[in-house]
FIGU-457054 format. One record per residue (C-alpha): x, y, z; residue in three letters; residue number from 1. Coordinates in Angstrom, 2 decimals. Layout:
REM FIGU-457054
+---------+---------+---------+---------+-----+
|       u |       v |       w | residuo | num |
+---------+---------+---------+---------+-----+
|       X |       Y |       Z |     ala | NUM |
...
+---------+---------+---------+---------+-----+
This chain:
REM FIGU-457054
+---------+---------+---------+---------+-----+
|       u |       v |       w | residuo | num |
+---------+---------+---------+---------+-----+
|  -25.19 |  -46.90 |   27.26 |     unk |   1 |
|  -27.92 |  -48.11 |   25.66 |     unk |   2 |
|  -28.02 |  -49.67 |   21.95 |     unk |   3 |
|  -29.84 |  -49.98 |   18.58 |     unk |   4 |
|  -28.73 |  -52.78 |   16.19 |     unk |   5 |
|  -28.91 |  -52.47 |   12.63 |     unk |   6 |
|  -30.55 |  -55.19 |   10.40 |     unk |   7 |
|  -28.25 |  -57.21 |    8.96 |     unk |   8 |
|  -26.75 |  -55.44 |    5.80 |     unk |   9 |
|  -27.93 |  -52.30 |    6.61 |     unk |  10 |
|  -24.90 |  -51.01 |    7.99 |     unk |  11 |
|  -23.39 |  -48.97 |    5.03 |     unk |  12 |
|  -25.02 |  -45.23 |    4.96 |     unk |  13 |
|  -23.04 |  -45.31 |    8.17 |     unk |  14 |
|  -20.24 |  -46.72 |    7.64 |     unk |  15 |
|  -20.12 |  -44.32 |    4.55 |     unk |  16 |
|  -20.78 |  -41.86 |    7.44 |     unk |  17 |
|  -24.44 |  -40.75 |    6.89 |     unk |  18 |
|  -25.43 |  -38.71 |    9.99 |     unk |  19 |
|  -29.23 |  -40.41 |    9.54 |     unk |  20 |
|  -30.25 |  -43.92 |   10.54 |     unk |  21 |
|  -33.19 |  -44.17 |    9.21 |     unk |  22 |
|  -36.53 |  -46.84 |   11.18 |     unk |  23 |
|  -36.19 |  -49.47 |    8.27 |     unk |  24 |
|  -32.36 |  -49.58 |    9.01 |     unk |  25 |
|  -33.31 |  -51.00 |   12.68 |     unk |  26 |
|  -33.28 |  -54.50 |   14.04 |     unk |  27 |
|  -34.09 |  -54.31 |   17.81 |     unk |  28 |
|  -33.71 |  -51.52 |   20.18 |     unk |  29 |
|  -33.24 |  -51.56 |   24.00 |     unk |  30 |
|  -36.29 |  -51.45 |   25.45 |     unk |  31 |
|  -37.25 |  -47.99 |   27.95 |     unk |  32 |
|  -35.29 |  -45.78 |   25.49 |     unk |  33 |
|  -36.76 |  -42.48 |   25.51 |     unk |  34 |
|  -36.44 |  -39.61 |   23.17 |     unk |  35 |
|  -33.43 |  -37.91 |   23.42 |     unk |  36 |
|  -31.34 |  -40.32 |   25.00 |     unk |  37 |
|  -27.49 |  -41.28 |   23.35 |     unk |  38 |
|  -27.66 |  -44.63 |   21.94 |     unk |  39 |
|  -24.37 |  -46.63 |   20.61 |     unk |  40 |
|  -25.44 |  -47.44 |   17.00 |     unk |  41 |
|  -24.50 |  -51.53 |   16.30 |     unk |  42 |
|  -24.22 |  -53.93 |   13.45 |     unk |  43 |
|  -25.58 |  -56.91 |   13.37 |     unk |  44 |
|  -21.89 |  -58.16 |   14.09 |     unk |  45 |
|  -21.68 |  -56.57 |   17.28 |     unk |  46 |
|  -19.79 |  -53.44 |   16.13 |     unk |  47 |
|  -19.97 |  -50.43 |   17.73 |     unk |  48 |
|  -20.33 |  -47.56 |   15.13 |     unk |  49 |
|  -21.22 |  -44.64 |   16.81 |     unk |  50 |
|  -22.89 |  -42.62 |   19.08 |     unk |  51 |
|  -26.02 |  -40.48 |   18.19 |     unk |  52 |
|  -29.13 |  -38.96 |   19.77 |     unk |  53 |
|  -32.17 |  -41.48 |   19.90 |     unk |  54 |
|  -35.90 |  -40.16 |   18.73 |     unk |  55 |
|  -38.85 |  -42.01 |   17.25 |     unk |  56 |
|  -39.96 |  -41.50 |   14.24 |     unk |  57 |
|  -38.30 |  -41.82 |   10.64 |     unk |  58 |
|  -34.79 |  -40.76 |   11.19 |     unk |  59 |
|  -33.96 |  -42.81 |   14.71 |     unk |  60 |
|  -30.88 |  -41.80 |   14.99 |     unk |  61 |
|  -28.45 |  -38.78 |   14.70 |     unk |  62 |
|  -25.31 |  -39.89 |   14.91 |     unk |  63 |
|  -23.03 |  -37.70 |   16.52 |     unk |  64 |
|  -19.30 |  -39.40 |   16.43 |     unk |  65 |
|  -18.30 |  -42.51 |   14.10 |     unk |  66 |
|  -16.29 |  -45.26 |   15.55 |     unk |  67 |
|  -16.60 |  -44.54 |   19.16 |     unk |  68 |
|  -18.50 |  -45.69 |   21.84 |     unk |  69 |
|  -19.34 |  -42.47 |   24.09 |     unk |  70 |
|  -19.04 |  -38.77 |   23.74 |     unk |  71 |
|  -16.26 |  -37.08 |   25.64 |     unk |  72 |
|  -17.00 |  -34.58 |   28.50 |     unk |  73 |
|  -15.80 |  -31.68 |   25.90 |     unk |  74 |
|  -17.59 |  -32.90 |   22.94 |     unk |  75 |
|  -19.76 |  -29.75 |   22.59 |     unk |  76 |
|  -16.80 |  -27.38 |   23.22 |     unk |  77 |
|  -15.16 |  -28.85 |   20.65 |     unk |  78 |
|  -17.55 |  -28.98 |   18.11 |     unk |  79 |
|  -18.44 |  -25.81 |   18.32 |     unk |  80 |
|  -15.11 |  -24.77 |   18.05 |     unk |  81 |
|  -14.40 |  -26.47 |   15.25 |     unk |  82 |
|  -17.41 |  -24.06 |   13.90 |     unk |  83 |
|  -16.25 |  -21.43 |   14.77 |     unk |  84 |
|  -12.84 |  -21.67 |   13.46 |     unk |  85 |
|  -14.51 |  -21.91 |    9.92 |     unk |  86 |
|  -16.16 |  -18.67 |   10.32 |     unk |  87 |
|  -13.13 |  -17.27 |   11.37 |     unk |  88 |
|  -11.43 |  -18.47 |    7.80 |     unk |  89 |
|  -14.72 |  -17.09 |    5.98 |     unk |  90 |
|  -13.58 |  -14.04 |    7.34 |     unk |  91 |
|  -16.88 |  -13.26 |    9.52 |     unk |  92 |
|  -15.54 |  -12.65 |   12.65 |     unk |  93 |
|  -13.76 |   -9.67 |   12.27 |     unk |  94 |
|  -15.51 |   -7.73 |    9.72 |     unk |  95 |
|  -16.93 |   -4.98 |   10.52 |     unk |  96 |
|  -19.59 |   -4.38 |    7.84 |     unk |  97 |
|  -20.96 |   -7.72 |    8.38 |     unk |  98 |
|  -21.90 |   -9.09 |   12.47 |     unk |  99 |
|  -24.73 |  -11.50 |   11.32 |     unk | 100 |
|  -24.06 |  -15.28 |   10.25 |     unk | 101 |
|  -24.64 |  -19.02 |   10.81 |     unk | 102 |
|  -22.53 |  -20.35 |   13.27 |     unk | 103 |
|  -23.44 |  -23.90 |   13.58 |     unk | 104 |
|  -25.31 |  -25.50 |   10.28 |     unk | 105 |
|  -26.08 |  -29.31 |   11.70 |     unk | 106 |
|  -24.90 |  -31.87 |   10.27 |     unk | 107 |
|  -21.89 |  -29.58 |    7.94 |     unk | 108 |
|  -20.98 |  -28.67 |   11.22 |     unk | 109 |
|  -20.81 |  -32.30 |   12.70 |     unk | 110 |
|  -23.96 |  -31.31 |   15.12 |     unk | 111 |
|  -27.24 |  -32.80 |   13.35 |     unk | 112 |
|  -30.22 |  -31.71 |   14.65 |     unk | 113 |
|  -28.57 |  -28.46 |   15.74 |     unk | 114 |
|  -29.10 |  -24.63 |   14.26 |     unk | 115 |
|  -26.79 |  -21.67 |   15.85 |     unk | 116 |
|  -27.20 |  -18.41 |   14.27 |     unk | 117 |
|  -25.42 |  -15.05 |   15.50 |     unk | 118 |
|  -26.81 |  -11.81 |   15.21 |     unk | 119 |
|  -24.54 |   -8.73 |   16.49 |     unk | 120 |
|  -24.46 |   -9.64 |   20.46 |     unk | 121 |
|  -27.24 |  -11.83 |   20.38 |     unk | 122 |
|  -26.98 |  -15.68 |   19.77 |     unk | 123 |
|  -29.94 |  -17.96 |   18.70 |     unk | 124 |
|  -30.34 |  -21.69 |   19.31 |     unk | 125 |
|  -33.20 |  -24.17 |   17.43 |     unk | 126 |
|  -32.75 |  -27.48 |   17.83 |     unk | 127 |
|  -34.65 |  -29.60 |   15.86 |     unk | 128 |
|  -33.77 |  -32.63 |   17.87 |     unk | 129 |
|  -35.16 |  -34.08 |   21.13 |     unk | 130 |
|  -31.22 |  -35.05 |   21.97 |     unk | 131 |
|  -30.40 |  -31.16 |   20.92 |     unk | 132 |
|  -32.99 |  -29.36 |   23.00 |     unk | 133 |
|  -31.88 |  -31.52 |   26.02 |     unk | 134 |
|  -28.67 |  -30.37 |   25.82 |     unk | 135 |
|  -29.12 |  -26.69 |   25.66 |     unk | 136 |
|  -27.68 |  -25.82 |   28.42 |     unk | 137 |
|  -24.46 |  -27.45 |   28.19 |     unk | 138 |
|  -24.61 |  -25.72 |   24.62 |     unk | 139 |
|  -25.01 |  -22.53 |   25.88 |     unk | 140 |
|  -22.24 |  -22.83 |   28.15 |     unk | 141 |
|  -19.51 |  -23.45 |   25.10 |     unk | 142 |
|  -20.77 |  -21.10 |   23.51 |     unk | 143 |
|  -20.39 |  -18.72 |   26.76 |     unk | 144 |
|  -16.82 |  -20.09 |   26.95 |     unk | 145 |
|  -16.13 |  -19.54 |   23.06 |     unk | 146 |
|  -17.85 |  -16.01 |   22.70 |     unk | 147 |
|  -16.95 |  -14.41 |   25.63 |     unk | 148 |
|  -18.09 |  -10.85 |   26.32 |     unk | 149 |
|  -18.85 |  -10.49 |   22.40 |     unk | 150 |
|  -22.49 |  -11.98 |   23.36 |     unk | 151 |
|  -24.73 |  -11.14 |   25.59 |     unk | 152 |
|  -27.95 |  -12.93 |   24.75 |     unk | 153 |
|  -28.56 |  -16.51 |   24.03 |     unk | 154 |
|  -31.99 |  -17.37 |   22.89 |     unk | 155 |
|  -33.56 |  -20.46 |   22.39 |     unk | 156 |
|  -36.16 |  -20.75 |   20.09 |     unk | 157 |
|  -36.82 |  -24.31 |   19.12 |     unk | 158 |
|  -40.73 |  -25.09 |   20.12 |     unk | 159 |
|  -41.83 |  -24.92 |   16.42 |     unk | 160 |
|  -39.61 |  -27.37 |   15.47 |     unk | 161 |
|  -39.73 |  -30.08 |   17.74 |     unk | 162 |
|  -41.91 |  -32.88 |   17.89 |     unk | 163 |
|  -45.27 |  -31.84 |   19.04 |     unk | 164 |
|  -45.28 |  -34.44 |   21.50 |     unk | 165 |
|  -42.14 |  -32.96 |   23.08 |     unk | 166 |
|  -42.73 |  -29.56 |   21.89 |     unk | 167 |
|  -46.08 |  -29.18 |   24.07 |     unk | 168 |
|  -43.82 |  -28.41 |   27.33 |     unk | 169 |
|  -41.06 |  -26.16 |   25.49 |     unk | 170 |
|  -41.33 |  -22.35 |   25.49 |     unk | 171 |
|  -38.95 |  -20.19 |   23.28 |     unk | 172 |
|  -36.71 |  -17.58 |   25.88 |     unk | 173 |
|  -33.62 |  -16.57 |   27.34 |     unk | 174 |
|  -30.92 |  -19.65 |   27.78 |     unk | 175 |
|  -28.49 |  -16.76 |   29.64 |     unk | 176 |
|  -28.69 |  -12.58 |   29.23 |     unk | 177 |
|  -30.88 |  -10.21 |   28.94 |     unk | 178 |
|  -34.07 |  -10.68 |   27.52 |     unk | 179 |
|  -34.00 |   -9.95 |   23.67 |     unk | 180 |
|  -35.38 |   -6.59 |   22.47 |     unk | 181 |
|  -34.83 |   -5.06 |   19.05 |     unk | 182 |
|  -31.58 |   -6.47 |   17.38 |     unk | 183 |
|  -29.98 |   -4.49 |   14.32 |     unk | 184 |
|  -27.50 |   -6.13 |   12.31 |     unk | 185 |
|  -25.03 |   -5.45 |    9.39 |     unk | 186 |
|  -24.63 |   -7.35 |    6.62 |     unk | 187 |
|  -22.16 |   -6.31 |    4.05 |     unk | 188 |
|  -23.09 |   -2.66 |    5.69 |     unk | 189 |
|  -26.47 |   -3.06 |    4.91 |     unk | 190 |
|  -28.33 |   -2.44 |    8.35 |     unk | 191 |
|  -31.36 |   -4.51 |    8.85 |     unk | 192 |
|  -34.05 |   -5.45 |   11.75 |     unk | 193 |
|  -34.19 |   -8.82 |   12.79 |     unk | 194 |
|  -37.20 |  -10.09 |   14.84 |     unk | 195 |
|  -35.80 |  -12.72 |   17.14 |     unk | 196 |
|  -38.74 |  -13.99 |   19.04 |     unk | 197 |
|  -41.71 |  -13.65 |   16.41 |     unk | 198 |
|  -39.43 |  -13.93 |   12.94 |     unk | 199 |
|  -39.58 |  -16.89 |   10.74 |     unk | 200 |
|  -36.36 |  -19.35 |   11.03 |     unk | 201 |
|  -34.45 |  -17.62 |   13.88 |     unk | 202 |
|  -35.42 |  -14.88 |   12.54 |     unk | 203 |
|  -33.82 |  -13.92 |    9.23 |     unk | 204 |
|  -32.72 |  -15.92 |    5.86 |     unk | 205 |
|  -28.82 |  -15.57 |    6.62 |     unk | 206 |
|  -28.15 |  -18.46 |    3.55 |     unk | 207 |
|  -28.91 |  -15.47 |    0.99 |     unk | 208 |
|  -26.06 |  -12.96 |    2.25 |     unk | 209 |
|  -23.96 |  -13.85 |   -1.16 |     unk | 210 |
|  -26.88 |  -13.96 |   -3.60 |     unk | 211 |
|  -28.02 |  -10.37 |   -2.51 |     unk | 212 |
|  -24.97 |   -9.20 |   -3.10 |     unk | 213 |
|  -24.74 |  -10.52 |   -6.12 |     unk | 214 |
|  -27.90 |   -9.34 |   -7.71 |     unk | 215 |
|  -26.98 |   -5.79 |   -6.42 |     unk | 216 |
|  -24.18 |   -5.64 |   -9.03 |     unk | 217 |
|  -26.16 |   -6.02 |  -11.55 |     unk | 218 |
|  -29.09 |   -3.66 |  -10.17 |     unk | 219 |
|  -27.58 |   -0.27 |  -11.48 |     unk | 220 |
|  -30.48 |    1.50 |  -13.44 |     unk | 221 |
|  -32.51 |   -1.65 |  -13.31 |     unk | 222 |
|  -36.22 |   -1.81 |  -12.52 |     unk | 223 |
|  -36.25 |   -4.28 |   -9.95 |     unk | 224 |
|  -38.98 |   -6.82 |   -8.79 |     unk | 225 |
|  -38.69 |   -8.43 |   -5.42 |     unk | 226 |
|  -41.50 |  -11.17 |   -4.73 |     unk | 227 |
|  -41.91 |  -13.08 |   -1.65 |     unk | 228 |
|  -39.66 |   -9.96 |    0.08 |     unk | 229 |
|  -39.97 |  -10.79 |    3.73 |     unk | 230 |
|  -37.28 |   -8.62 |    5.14 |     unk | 231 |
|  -36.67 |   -6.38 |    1.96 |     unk | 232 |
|  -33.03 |   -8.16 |    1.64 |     unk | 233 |
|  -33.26 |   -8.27 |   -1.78 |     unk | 234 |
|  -34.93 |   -4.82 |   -1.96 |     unk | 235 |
|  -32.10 |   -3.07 |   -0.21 |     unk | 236 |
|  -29.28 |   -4.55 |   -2.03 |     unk | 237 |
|  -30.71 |   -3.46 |   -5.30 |     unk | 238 |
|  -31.65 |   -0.02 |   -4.17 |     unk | 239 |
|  -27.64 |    0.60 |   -2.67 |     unk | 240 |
|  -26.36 |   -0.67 |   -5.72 |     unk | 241 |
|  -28.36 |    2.01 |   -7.79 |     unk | 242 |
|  -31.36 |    0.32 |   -8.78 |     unk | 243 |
|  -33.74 |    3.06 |  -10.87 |     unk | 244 |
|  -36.96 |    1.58 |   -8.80 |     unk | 245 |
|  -37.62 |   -1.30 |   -6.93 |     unk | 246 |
|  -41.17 |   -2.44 |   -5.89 |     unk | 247 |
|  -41.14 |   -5.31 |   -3.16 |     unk | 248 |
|  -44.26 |   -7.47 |   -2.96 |     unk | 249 |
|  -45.26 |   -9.90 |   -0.14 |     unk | 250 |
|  -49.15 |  -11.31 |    0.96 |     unk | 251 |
|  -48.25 |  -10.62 |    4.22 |     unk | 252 |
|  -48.95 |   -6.82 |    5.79 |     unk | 253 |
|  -46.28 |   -7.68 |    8.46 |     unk | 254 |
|  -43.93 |   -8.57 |    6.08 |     unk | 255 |
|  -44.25 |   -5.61 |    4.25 |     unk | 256 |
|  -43.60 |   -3.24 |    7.25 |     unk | 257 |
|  -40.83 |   -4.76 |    7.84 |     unk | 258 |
|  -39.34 |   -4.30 |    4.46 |     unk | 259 |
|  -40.28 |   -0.95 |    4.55 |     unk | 260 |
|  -38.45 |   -0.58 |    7.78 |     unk | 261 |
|  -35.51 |   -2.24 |    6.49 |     unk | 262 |
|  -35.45 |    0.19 |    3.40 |     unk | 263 |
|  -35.99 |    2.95 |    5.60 |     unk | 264 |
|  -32.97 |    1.78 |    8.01 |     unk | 265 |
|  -30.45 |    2.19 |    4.91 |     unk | 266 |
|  -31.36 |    5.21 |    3.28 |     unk | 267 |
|  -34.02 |    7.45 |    1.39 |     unk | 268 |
|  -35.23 |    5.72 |   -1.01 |     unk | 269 |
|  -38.71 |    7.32 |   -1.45 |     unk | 270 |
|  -39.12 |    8.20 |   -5.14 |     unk | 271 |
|  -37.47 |    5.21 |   -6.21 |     unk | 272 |
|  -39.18 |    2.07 |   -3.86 |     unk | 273 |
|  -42.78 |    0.62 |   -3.46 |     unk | 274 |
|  -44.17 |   -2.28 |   -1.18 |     unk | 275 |
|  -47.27 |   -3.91 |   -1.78 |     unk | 276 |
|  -49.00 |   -6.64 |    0.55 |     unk | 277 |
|  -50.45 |   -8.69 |   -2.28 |     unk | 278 |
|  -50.66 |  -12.29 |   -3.91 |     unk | 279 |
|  -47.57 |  -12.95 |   -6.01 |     unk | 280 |
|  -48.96 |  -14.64 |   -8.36 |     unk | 281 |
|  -51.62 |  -12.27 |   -8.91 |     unk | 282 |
|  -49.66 |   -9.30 |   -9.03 |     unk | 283 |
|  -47.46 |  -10.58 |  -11.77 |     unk | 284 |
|  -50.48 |  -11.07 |  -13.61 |     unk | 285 |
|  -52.20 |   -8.13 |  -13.29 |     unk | 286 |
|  -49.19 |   -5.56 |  -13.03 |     unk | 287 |
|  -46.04 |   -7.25 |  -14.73 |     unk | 288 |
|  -46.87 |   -8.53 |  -18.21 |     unk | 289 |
|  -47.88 |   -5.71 |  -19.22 |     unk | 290 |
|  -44.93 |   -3.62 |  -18.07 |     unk | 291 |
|  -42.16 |   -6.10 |  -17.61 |     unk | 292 |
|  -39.14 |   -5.59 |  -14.99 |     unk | 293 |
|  -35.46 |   -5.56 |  -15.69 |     unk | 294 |
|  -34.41 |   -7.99 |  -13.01 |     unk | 295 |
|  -37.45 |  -10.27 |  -10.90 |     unk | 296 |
|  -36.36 |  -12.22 |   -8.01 |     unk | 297 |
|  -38.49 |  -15.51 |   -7.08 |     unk | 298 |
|  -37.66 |  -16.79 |   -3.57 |     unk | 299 |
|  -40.78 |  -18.50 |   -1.96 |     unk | 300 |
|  -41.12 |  -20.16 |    0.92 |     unk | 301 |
|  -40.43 |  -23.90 |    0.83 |     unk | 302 |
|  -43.40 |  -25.65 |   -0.87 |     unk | 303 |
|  -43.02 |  -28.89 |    0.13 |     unk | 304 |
|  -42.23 |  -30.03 |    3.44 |     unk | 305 |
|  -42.39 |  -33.77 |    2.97 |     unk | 306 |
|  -41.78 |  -35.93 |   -0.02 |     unk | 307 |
|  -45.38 |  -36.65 |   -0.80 |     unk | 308 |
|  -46.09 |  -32.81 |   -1.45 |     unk | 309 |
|  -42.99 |  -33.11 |   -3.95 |     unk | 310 |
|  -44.92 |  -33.17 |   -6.80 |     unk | 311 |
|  -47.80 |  -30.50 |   -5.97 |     unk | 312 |
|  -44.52 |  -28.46 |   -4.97 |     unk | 313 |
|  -42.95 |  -28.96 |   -8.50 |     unk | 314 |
|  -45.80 |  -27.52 |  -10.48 |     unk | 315 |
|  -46.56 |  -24.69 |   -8.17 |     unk | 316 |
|  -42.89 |  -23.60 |   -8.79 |     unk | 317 |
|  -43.07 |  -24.30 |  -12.56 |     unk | 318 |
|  -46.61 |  -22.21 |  -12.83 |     unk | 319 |
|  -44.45 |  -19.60 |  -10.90 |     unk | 320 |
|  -41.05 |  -19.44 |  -12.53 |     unk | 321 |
|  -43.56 |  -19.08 |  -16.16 |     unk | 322 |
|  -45.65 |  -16.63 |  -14.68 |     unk | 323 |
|  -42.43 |  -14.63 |  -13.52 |     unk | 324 |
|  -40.24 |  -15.47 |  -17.05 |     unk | 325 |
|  -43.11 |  -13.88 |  -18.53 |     unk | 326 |
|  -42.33 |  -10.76 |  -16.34 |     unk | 327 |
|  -39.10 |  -10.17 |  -17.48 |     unk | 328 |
|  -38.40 |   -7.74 |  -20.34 |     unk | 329 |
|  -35.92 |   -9.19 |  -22.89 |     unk | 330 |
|  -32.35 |   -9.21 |  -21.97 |     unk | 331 |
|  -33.47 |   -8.86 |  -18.45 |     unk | 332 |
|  -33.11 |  -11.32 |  -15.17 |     unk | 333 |
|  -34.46 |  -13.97 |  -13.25 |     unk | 334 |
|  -32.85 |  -14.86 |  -10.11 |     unk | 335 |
|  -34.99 |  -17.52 |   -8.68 |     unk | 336 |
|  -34.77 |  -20.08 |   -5.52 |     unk | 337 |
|  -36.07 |  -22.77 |   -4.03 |     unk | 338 |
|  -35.36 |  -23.85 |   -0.43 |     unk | 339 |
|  -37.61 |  -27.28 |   -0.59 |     unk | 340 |
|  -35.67 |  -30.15 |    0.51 |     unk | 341 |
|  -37.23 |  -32.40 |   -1.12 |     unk | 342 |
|  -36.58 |  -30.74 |   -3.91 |     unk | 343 |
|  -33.14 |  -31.61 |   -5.62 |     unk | 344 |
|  -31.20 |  -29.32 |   -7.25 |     unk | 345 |
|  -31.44 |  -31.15 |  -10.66 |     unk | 346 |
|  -35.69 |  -31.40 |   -9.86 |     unk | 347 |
|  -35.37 |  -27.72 |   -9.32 |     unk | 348 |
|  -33.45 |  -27.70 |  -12.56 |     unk | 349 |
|  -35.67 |  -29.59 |  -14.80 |     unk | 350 |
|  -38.97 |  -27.98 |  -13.22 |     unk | 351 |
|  -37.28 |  -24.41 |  -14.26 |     unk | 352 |
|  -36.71 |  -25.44 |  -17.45 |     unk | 353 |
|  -40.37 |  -26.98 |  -17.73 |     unk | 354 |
|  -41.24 |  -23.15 |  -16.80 |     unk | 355 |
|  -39.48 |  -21.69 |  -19.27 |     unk | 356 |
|  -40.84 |  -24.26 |  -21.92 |     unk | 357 |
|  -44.67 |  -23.21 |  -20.19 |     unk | 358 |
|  -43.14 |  -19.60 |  -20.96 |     unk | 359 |
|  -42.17 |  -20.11 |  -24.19 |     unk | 360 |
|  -39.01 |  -17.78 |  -23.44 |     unk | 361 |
|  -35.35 |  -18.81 |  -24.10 |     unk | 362 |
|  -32.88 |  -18.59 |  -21.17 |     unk | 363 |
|  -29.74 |  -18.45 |  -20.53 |     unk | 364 |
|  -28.25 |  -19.68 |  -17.11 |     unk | 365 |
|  -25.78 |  -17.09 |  -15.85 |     unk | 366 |
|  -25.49 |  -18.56 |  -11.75 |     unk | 367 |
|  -26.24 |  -21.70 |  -10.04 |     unk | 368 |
|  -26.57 |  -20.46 |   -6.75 |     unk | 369 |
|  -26.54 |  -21.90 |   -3.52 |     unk | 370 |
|  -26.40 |  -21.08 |    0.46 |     unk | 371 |
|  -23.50 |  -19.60 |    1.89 |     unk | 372 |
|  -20.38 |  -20.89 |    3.06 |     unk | 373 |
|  -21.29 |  -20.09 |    6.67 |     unk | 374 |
|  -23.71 |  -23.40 |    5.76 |     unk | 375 |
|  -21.32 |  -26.05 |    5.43 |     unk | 376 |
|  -22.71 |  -28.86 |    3.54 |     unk | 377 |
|  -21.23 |  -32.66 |    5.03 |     unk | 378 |
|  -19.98 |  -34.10 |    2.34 |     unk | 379 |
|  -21.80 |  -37.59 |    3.27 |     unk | 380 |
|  -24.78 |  -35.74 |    3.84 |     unk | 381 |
|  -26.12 |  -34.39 |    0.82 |     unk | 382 |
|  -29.50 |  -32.85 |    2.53 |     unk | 383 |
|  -27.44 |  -30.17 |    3.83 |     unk | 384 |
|  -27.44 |  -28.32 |    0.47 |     unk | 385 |
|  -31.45 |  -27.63 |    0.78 |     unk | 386 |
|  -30.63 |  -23.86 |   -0.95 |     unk | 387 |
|  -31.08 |  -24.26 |   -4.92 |     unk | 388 |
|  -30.57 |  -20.85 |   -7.06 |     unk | 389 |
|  -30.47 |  -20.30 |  -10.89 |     unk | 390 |
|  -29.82 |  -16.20 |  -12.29 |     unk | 391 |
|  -31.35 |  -16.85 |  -16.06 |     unk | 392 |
|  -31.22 |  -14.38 |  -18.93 |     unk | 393 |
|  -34.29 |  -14.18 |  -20.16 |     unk | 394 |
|  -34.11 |  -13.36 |  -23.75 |     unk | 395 |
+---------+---------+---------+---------+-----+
C-alpha cells in the first residue's frame, strides 16, 4: 500500500485520533498517488498509524482505522453495522410514526467523508470523498446485506459535493432499485414530501427532527413565524400542536410549494396558515415589528462555507437574530440556528448575544440545541457538531 509520512512532530491530532490529516501535517508522499486511493498514514519514525482515503487538497487524508495497516475485506459491513445498531438503540428502527433518519453521519459513525440517510424504503448515499464515491458500490452492497427487503432504492447523489475535478464525470442515480419517484415519509407522524433527486442535502434537514418537536409543545395558541421554511417542518409541527396561525416565509417560490404541500399532506389548516415567497429580512421589517409573533424561528442556510467568510457570516447572523428579536412580542420565543461550520457554538453564542445587545432586548436562554442523536458526533472530532441552536425568551 502506498504511504504518506508525517513531518516530524506532527503526529499527535492522530494519535489523539483526529479523522483529518491536514497538507501542512505532510512530509513526503509516494509519488503516482491518485485521489481516492488508501494510503497507510506514517510518522516520521516509521510507524504505521492508520489507514485512510488519499485526496489533494487541505484535508489529505481521512483516516479510516487507527493502528492498522490495511482495511479488512468486511470493513464496510461492519461499519455500517455498527451504525446501524445505534439507530436501533435510538429507537428508529421500529417505530412506526417515524421511517426517516440518518443512518451513517461520517466521521461519528467512523466513515469520514461518508453521508447515509434513510427515507421510508428508499436509501440515499453522498459522499463527499473521492475514496467514498469509489467505493459505492461495495457500500451499497452492505447496506443490501444489512437492510434487506426493508429497501428498495439506493440513490447516490454525491456530484455536488465532490471535487469539481472529479465531480465533472459523476452523475447522481440509482446505485440498485427502482428509479426514485415521489417518497413520503413520517416523522414523529408528521407526513412529509421529500425530493430525492432535486432537494437540497439528500433531500431533507433530518438533524432538526428533535427541535421541531420541541417548538411544537410550546406552539399551542401561539402565533407562529417560520423563516427560511424550506419544507414547512417547522410549520407543521406548530400547526399539529395547536398553533392559532402560522405564516411560513421563504425567497424561494419552490420552497414555498413545497411547504404548502407539506401542510396540506397533514391536515386542513386553511384559516390558520400562510406562505409567502419573500426576503426574510425584508419581511420582518416590513410585516413583523409592527405586529410581533409569539414564537419566530431563524434557521438559514449556512452562511459561511469556508473560514474566510467567517466573519461576513457572523454579522449577517447578528443583523438577523436583531432584526428577528425585534419580532418577537414580549414573553414570546426565539428559536434560532445556525448550521455554519465554521461557526462554533460559542461564536454562534457570542454573535447572538451581540444581536440581542443590537436589539436592545433582554433574553433569556431556555435550550441549547443541537442535531440529533441519529448524528453522532466523534468525540475526537469536534466538526461533527456543525448544528448550533439557542430557544431565547425574549422579554
Amino acid at each position: 500500500m502506498k504511504q504518506i509520512i508525517l513531518k516530524k512532530g506532527r503526529d499527535g491530532a492522530v494519535r489523539r485520533r483526529s479523522p483529518w490529516i491536514f497538507s501542512g501535517a505532510v512530509h513526503r508522499e509516494d509519488q503516482d498517488l491518485e485521489d481516492g486511493d488508501l494510503v497507510q498514514v506514517v510518522a516520521a519514525n516509521g510507524e504505521v498509524l492508520g489507514v485512510g482515503h488519499y485526496q489533494a487538497g487541505g484535508i489529505r487524508v481521512r483516516v479510516l482505522a487507527f493502528g492498522e495497516e490495511e482495511l479488512p475485506d468486511d470493513f464496510f459491513q461492519n461499519r455500517l453495522a455498527a451504525a446501524l445498531d445505534l439507530r436501533r438503540q435510538l429507537g428508529l428502527l421500529d417505530d412506526p410514526l417515524t421511517n426517516a433518519f440518518r443512518l451513517v453521519h461520517a466521521a461519528g459513525d467512523g466513515l469520514p467523508g461518508l453521508i447515509i440517510d434513510r427515507y421510508a424504503s428508499v436509501v440515499v448515499v453522498q459522499c463527499h470523498s473521492i475514496g467514498m464515491h469509489r467505493e459505492r458500490e461495495q457500500i451499497a452492497a452492505a447496506i443490501r446485506s444489512l437492510c434487506g427487503e426493508a429497501v428498495e432504492t439506493i440513490y447516490d447523489k454525491s456530484g455536488a459535493v465532490l471535487p469539481e475535478r472529479y465531480a465533472l464525470g459523476v452523475e447522481d442515480g440509482v446505485l440498485w432499485g427502482s428509479d426514485v419517484s415521489e417518497v413520503v415519509i413520517l416523522e414523529n407522524g408528521r407526513r412529509f414530501h421529500v425530493d430525492v433527486a432535486g432537494g437540497q442535502k439528500t433531500g431533507f434537514f433530518l438533524d432538526q427532527r428533535e427541535n421541531r418537536w420541541l417548538l411544537g409543545s410550546y406552539a399551542k395558541d401561539k402565533r407562529v413565524l417560520n423563516t427560511f421554511c424550506y419544507t414547512g417542518g417547522f410549520s407543521v409541527y406548530a400547526l399539529l400542536g395547536a398553533a392559532a396561525q402560522v405564516q411560513s416565509v421563504d425567497l424561494s417560490a419552490s420552497a414555498i410549494s413545497l411547504t404548502e404541500e407539506n401542510v396540506d399532506r397533514n391536515g386542513d389548516f386553511t384559516d390558520r396558515h400562510q406562505a409567502h415567497a419573500a426576503d426574510v429580512m425584508e419581511w420582518l421589517k416590513a410585516h413583523a415589528e409592527d405586529d410581533p409573533y409569539d414564537i419566530v424561528v431563524v434557521d438559514p442556510p449556512a452562511f459561511a462555507k469556508n473560514k474566510h467568510k467567517r466573519h461576513q457570516a457572523v454579522q449577517a447572523y447578528k443583523r438577523l437574530n436583531a432584526r428577528a428579536m425585534r419580532s418577537v412580542k414580549p414573553g414570546g420565543l426565539l428559536f434560532t440556528f445556525s448550521c455554519s461550520r465554521v461557526v462554533d457554538r460559542e461564536l454562534f453564542y457570542n454573535t447572538i448575544v451581540a444581536a440581542g445587545l443590537e436589539a436592545g432586548r433582554n433574553c433569556r436562554v431556555l435550550h441549547h440545541l443541537s442535531q440529533g442523536p441519529d448524528h453522532p458526533v466523534n468525540l475526537f472530532h469536534a466538526d461533527g457538531s456543525y448544528l448550533k441552536g439557542l430557544v431565547l425568551r425574549v422579554e
